[in-house]
C-alpha positions as CSV (number, residue, x, y, z in Angstrom):
1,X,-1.7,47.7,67.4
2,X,0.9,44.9,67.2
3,X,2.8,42.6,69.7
4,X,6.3,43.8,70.7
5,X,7.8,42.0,67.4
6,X,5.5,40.9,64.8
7,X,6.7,38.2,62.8
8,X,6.9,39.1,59.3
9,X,6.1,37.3,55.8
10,X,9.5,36.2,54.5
11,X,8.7,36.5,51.0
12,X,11.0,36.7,47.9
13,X,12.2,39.8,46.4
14,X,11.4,38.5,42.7
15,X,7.8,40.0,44.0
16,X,8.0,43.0,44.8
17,X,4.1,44.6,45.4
18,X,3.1,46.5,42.5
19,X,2.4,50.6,42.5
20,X,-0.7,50.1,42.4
21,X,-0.8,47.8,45.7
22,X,-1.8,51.0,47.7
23,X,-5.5,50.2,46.2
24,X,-6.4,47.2,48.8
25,X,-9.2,45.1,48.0
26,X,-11.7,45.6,51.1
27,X,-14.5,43.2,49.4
28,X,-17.7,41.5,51.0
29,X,-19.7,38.4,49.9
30,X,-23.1,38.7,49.5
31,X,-25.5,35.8,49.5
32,X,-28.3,35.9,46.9
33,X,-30.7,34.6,49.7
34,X,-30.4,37.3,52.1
35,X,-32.6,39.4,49.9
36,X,-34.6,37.3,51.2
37,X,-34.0,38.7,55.1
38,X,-34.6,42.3,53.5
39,X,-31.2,42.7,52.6
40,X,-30.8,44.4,49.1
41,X,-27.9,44.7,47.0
42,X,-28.3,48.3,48.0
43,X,-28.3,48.1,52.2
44,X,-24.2,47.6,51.7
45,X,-21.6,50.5,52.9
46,X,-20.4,51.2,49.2
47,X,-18.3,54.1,50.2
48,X,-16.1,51.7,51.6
49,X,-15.7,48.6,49.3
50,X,-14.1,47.8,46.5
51,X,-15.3,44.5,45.4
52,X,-18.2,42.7,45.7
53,X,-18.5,38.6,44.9
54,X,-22.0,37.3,44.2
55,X,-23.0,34.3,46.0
56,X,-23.9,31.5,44.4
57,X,-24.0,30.5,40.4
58,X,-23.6,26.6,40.2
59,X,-22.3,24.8,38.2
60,X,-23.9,21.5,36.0
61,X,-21.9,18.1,35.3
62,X,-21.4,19.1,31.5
63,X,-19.6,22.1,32.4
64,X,-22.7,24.8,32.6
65,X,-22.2,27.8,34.6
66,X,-26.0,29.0,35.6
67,X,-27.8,30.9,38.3
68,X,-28.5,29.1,41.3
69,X,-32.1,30.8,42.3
70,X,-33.4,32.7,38.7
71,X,-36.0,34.6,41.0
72,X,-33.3,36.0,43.6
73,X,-31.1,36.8,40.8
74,X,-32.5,37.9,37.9
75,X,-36.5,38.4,38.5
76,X,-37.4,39.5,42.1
77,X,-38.2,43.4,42.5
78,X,-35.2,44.7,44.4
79,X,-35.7,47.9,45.7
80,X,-33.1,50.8,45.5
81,X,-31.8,53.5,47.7
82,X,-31.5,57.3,47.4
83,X,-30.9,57.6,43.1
84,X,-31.0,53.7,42.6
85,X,-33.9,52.9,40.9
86,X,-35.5,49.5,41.5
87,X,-34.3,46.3,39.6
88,X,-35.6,42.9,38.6
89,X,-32.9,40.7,40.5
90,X,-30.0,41.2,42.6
91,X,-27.8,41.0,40.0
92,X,-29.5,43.5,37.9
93,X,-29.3,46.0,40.9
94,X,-25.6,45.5,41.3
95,X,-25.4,47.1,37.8
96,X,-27.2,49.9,38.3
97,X,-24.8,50.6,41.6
98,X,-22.2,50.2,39.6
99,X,-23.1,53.0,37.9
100,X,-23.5,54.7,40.5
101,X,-20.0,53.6,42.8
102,X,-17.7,53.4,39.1
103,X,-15.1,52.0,40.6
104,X,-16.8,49.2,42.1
105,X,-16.3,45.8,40.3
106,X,-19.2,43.2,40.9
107,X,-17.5,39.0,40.3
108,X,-19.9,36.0,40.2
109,X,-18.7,33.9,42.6
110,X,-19.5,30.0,41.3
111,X,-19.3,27.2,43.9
112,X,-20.0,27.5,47.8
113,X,-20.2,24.5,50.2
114,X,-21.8,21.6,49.4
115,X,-24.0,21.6,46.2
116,X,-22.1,24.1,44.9
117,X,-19.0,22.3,44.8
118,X,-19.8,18.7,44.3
119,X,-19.5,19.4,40.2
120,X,-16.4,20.8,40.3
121,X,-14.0,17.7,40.0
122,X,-15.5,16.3,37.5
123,X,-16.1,19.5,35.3
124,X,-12.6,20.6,36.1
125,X,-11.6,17.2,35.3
126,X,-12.3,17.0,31.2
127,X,-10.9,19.9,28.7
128,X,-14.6,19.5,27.2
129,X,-16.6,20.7,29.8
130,X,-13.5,23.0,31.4
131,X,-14.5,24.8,27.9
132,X,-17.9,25.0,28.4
133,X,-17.5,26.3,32.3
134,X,-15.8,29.5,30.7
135,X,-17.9,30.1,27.6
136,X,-21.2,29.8,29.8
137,X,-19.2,31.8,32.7
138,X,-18.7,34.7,30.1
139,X,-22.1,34.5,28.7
140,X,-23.2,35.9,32.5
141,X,-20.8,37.7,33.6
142,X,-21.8,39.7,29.9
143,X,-25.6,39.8,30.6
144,X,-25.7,40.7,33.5
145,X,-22.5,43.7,33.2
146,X,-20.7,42.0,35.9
147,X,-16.6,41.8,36.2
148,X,-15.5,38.5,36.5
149,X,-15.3,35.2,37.9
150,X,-14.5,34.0,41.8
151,X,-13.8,29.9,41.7
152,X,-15.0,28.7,45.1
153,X,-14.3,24.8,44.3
154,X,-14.6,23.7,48.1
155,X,-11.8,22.0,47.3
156,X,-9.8,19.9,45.7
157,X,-8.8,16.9,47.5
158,X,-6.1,15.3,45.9
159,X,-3.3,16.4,43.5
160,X,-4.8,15.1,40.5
161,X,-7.9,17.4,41.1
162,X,-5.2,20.2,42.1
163,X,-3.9,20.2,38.4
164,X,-7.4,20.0,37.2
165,X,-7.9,23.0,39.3
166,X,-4.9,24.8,37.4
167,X,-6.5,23.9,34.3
168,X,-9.9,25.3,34.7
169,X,-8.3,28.4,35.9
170,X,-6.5,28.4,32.6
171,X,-9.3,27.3,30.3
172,X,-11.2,30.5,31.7
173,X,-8.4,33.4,31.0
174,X,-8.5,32.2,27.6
175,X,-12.1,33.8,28.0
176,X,-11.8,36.2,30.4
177,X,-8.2,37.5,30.1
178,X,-6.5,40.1,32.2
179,X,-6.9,43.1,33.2
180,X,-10.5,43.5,31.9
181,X,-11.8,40.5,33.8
182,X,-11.4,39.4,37.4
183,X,-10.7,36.0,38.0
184,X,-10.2,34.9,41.6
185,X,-10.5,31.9,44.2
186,X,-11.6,31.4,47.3
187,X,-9.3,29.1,49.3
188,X,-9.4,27.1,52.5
189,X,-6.3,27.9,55.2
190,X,-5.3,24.4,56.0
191,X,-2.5,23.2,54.5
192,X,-4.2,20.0,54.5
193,X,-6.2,21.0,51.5
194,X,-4.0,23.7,50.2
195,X,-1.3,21.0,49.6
196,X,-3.2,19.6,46.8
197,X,-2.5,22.7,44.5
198,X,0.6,24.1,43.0
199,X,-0.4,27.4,44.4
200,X,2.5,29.5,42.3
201,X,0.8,28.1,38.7
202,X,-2.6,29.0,40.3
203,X,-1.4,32.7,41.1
204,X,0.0,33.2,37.3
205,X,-3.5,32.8,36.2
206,X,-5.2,34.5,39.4
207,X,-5.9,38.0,40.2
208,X,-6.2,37.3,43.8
209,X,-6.6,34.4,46.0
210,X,-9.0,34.8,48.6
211,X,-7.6,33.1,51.6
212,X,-10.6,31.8,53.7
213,X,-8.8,32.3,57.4
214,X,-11.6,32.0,59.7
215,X,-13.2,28.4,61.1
216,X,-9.8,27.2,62.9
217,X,-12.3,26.1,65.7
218,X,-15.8,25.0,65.8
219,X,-18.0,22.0,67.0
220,X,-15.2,19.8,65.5
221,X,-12.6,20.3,68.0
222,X,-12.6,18.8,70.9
223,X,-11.6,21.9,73.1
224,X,-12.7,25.6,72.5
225,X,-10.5,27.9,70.2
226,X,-10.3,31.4,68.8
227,X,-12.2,30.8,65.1
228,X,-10.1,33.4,63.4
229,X,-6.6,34.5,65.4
230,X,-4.4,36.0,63.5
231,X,-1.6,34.5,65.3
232,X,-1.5,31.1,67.1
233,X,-0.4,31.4,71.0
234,X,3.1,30.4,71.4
235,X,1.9,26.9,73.4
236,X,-1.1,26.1,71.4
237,X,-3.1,23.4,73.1
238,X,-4.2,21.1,70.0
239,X,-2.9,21.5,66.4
240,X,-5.7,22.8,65.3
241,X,-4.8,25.5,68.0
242,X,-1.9,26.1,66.2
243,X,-3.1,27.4,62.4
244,X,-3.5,31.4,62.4
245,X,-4.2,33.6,59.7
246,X,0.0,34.1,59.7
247,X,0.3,30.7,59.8
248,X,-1.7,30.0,56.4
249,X,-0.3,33.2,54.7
250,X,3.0,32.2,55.7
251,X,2.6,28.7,53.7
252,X,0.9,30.1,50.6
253,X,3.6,32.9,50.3
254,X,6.9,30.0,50.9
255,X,4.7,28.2,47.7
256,X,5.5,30.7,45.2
257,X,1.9,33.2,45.6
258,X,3.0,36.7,45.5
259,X,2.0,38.7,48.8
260,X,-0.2,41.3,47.3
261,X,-2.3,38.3,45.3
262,X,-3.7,37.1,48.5
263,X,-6.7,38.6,50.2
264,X,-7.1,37.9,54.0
265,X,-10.8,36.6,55.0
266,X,-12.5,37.7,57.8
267,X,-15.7,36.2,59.6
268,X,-18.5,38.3,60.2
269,X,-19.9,36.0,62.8
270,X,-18.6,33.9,65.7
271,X,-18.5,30.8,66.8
272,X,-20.4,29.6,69.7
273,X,-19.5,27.2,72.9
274,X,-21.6,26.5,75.6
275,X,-20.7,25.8,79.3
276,X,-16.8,26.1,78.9
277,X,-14.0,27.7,80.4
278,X,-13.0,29.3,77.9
279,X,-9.9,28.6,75.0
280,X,-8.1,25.3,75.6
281,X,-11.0,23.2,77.5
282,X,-13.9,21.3,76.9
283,X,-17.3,22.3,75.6
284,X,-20.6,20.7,75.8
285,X,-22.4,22.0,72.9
286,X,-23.2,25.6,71.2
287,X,-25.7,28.4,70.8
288,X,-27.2,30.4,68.1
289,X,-27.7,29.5,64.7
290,X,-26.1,26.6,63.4
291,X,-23.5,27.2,66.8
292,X,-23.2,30.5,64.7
293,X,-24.6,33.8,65.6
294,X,-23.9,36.9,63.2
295,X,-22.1,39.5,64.1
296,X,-24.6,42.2,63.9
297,X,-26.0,40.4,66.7
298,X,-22.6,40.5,69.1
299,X,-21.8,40.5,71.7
300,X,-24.5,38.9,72.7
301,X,-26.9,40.2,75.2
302,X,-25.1,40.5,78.8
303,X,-22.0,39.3,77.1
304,X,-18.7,40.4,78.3
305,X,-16.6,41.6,74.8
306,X,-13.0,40.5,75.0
307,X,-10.1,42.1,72.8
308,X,-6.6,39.3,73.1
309,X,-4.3,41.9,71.1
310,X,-1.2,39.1,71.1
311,X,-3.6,36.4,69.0
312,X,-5.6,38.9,67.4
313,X,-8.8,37.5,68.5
314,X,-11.8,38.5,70.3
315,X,-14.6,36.5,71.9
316,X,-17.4,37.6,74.6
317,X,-18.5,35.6,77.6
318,X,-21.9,35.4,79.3
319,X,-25.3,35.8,78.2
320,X,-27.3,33.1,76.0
321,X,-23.7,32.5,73.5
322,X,-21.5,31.1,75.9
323,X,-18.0,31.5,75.0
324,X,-18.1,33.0,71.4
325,X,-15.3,33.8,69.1
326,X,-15.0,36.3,66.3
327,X,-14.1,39.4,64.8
328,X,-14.6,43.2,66.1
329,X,-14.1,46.5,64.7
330,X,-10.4,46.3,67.0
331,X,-9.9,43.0,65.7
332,X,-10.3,43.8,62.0
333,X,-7.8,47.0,62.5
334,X,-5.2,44.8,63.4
335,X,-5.5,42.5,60.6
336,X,-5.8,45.5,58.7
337,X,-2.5,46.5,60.0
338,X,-1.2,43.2,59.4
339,X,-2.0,43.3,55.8
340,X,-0.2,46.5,55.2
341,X,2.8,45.9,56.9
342,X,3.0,42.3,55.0
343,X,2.3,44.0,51.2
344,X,-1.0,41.7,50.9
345,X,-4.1,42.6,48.7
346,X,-6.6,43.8,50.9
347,X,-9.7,42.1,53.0
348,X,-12.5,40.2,52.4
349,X,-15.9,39.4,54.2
350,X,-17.8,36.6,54.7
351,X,-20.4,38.1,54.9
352,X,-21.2,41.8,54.0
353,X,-25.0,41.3,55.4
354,X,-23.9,39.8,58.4
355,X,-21.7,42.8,59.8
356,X,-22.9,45.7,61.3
357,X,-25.5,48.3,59.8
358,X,-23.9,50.5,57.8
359,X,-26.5,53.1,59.1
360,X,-27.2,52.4,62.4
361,X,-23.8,50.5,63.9
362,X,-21.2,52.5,61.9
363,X,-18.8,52.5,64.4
364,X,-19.0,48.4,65.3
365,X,-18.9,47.8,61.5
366,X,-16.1,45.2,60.2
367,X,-16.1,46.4,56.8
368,X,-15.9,50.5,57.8
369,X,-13.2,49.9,60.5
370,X,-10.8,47.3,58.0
371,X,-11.3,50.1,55.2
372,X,-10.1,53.0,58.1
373,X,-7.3,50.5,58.9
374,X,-6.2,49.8,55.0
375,X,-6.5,53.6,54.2
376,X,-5.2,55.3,57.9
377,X,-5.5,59.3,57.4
């Protein structure tokens, strides 16, 4: 499953994992909107998660935590499965799976690109509306039976909104303390914007950082790259070449963040390049969605799938995608792998209704093949 001689975290023995680290997060996102695509709360592989984070609430100037589409969330007939009756919202039908799946644990995730993060520096930024960010906060996460709170504050960008960071984390344990409320954070993998945080206060407050470790490559770059690797190559061919998922981990672990706090990302889409080479030279544009295409829908239609088990990678060639780089059910074994062997908390999936049916492409599925990798029989 490994190179030769996988390179190891080199963390400190002050942290040793917990006993109860043998319980690995295997989480997805799932967008409010794609109930919108037909995909209800209930068309997710529950038998195989642990977590699920609720995409998006926003978040007002003043501090005020509220739902970002009230029909999607809280109002739209949502239609069950099997037992689960119908609801009136996503949200609302996550409870009644709950019920269902007990030991599943359902977080509003607050933020997102964009929109949803351009409050966030100047909420985080005054103890006032910090206060009223975790009193609103609790108010849903209380109506709507929900677990917790995931921060996805796309991101500070300097070290004066790091410490601001720190102190909204703070500001909501005093309302949501530990263990009987989640509180996580979805983080980027550069160390450009990682820098701006002292990531060890972070983790005292933080049940788990979720470590966003997929677009290393994309239309930015000038030359094509593997979106996710979980290693770089040894002579990477840009610096942007040379950030991994072991290569991010690595940092956030030499700050101070215990291992088993930090929850490797995985993609579940890929990147798109058209007429290229392949990794290391030029591009001249992309296909699919947005240069994305999901990864239900790969490989792509007479695509060639490609495995590279020394970067941890896989891509497909040929057919309407180009060159396209993501995340397969071999891929997400070996960070599966990678995550036991290294004591970290477990995967995540960005996004549950982008991977494979649950139903009808079991055996492709991201989410079913990291949970067989976490939890080998």
């Amino acid at each position: 499953m490994f190179r030769t001689n996988p390179p190891y975290i080199n963390h400190d023995s002050s942290y040793p994992p917990p006993p109860e680290l043998k319980m690995y997060w295997n989480a997805v996102y799932y967008p409010n909107w794609r109930i919108y695509r037909d995909q209800p709360p209930a068309s997710l592989n529950f038998d195989v998660l642990s977590h699920v984070f609720y995409a998006f609430a926003w978040v007002k100037p003043d501090g005020t935590v509220y739902l970002s589409d009230e029909w999607a969330d809280a109002q739209i007939p949502v239609a069950g499965a099997g037992d689960i009756p119908e609801a009136k919202g996503c949200l609302r039908s996550f409870a009644l799976l709950k019920k269902k799946y007990t030991r599943l644990r359902v977080v509003l995730s607050v933020g997102g690109g964009g929109k949803g993060s351009e409050p966030f520096a100047e909420v985080a930024r005054n103890p006032a509306s910090r206060d009223r960010f975790a009193q609103s906060a609790l108010g849903l996460v209380q109506q709507f039976e929900l677990d917790g709170i995931d921060i996805d504050w796309e991101h500070p960008s300097d070290s004066r909104q790091g410490e601001h960071f720190v102190q909204l984390l703070a500001a909501i344990r005093q309302y949501m303390p530990a263990p009987q409320y989640t509180l996580t954070s979805a983080l980027p993998a550069g160390e450009w914007a990682l820098q701006h945080i002292n990531l060890a206060h972070a983790s005292h407050y933080l049940d788990l950082i979720n470590l966003m470790s997929y677009d290393f490559s994309g239309p930015w770059v000038q030359k094509t790259g593997h979106q996710a690797q979980l290693y770089a190559s040894q002579t990477p061919h840009s610096p942007e070449a040379a950030i991994s998922c072991h290569s991010a981990v690595s940092y956030i672990v030499r700050q101070g963040v215990p291992p088993y706090k930090i929850v490797l990302g995985v993609p579940a889409y890929g990147r798109s390049f058209t007429n290229t080479r392949g990794i290391g030279h030029s591009y001249d544009g992309s296909a699919g969605e947005e240069g994305t295409f999901e990864y239900r829908d790969l490989p792509r239609p007479g695509a060639t799938e490609h495995v590279d088990e020394q970067t941890g990678a896989a891509y497909c060639v040929g057919g309407d995608g180009g060159f396209v780089t993501y995340d397969n059910q071999r891929t997400v074994q070996i960070k599966a792998g990678y995550v036991r062997q290294n004591g970290l908390g477990g995967l995540f999936y960005w996004t549950g209704t982008g991977d494979a049916s649950a139903h009808t492409q079991k055996e492709r599925s991201l989410v079913y093949n990291g949970f067989l990798g976490l939890f080998p029989s």
